[in-house]
C-alpha positions, 0 to 999 in steps of 0.5 A: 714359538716353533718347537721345530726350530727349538735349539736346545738339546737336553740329552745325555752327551749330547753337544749343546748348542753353545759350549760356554764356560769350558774353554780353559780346560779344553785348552789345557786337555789339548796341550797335554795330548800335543805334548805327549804326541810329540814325546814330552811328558805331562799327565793324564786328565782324569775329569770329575764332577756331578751328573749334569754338568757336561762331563761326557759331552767335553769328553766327546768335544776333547776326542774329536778334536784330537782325531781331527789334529791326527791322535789316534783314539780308543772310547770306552764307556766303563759299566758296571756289568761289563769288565774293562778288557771285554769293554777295551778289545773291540775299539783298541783293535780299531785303533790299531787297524788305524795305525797299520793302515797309515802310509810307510807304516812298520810292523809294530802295529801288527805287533801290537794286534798280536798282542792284543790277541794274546790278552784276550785269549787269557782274559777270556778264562778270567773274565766270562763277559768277553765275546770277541770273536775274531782270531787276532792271532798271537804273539808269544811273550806279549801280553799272554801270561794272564795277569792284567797288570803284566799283560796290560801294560806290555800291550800299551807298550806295544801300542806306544811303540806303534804310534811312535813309530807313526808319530802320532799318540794313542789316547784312551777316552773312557767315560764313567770310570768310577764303574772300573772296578779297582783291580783293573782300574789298578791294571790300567793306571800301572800300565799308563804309569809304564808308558809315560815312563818310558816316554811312549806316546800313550795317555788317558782321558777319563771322566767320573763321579768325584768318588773317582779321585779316591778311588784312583788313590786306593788303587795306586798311590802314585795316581795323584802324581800321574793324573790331573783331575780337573773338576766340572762344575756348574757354570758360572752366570756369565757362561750360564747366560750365553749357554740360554742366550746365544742360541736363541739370538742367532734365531732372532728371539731374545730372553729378558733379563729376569728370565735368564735370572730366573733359570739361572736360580733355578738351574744352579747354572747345571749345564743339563738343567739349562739345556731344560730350561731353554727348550721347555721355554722356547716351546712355551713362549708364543713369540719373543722375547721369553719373559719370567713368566715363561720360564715359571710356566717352562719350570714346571714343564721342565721339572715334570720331564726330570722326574719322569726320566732323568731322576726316575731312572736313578730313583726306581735302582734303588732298594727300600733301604737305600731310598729312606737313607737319600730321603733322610738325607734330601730332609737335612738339605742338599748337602753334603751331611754328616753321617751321623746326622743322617742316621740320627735323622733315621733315628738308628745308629751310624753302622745301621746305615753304613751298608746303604751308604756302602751301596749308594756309593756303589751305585753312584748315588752319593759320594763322600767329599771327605771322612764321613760326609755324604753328598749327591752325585746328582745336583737337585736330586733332594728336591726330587725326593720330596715331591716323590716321598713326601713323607720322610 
């Protein structure tokens, strides 16, 4: 069939052309943003799952639904390179240019630009990664002693009480946020914790690998009680199947029943996957309907492109150390495994290991579901290692 016309879209963040199986959990995002804009409390949603299920792409769904319903928004994608308030400077400033531009509009966005100016002029002596070059100028006493826990939270103040004024809400959408290393992510749950305490209509929207509920508890304990963490997990066959489905009926082809069963088992119903699945298909199909025996020629098609990019770019990151341990772990299964068994598997003793493991977690390569269990960030990715390490 025509490639031209293919409706898929494999791609990181991008929009899928149906977006099933997530309705429940937009909904709820949208309710706790309206209700913070209009002064009632509720908490921060902080999303996680596996690389795969869409996490970014409902993030960029929430935001510009919120910007559509007037909330005024902060993106960052957290790195691993960069610190937070060199990340945060740039669109912040945006976000209160917005807020200063709306009609009838006080001084407190002025205020809160100011205030800005002051964070990053002390930030700048601590963290050597921040090129912010405009002069916002300064506002003494604002954000200006040097400590990120202080200054941040005096600014999120101020930016509350510039979008309170404006009746509206400032939400920061920050993706990867298990890349925040914890002193700032500390800084940035204190200082979300301050504005809902003082009912200021400012909230977070994040997004992160499981290990970010952990990681959000050793930097502040009360994190449990100021986020929600909605879990992203695969679909499930019903929404699986309209994601494969609908849009190629809305271009008149159609999928036999064992072929969405096939991609369906293939897949684990990983939204990404899917996304595959269904253009390496359509493309492989000469007319309709696609039939099992397209989706058996499109996997291999489709398992090609993974390790070439998708599984290659994590894999070719990795040390010789940190490689043998995710190879022990893809011989146990997909997990998640004991640590124990994988350094058994290793033939070496659990310490031995504990510095790749260490590593591997850093990297985002693996979690820990719970004490002393590792598991995948990344959903068929032990497969991958067999067919490119097949000797353990």
């Amino acid at each position: 069939m025509d490639p031209r016309l293919n409706p898929y879209a494999p791609g990181a963040g991008t929009p899928p052309p149906e977006f099933a199986g997530r309705e429940a959990l937009i909904e709820r995002v949208g309710i706790a943003l309206d209700r913070i804009r209009s002064g009632r409390p509720d908490k921060s949603m902080l999303m996680v799952g596996l690389r795969g299920v869409g996490k970014t792409v409902l993030l960029n769904h929430i935001r510009l639904d919120a910007e559509r319903r007037g909330i005024v928004t902060v993106t960052v994608e957290a790195s691993e390179r960069k610190s937070l308030p060199a990340l945060i400077a740039p669109p912040l400033r945006q976000a209160l240019l917005k807020l200063d531009r709306i009609k009838g509009a006080g001084d407190k966005a002025k205020r809160a630009l100011r205030g800005l100016g002051s964070l990053i002029s002390k930030a700048k002596l601590t963290y050597n990664d921040i090129e912010f070059g405009l002069d916002l100028g300064t506002e003494e006493g604002l954000a200006d002693t040097g400590d990120l826990d202080s200054d941040l939270s005096e600014l999120l103040k101020a930016v509350g009480e510039a979008a309170q004024e404006r009746k509206t809400a400032v939400a920061f959408f920050i993706d990867e946020l298990q890349y925040v290393e914890e002193a700032q992510l500390s800084s940035v749950i204190s200082a979300v914790h301050q504005c809902a305490q003082a009912q200021l209509p400012v909230t977070l929207v994040g997004a992160g690998l499981p290990q970010l509920v952990g990681q959000t508890g050793e930097a502040k304990s009360y994190a449990e009680r100021l986020f929600e963490f909605p879990e992203v997990g695969p679909l499930d066959d019903e929404a699986a199947a309209a994601a494969i489905e609908v849009p190629a009926r809305k271009l008149g082809v159609t999928f036999q029943r064992e072929a969405i069963r096939q991609i369906l088992k293939d897949t684990r119903a990983y939204p990404y996957f899917l996304q595959e699945w269904g253009k390496h298909a359509w493309n492989t199909a000469d007319h309709p309907p696609i039939t099992r025996d397209h989706v058996r020629v499109a996997r291999q098609q489709a398992v090609a492109e993974l390790d070439a990019s998708f599984f290659r770019v994590r894999f070719d990151r990795l040390r010789p150390a940190e490689k043998r341990y995710l190879r022990a772990m893809a011989t146990l299964g997909p997990g998640p495994h004991r640590s124990g068994d994988i350094a058994a598997e290793l033939q070496v003793k659990v310490q031995a290991v504990a510095p790749a493991r260490a590593s591997l977690i850093a990297k985002g390569m693996v979690y820990s579901p719970s004490h002393g269990d590792t598991a995948f960030t990344v959903p068929l990715f032990d497969q991958f290692l067999k067919r490119v390490m097949p000797a353990a």
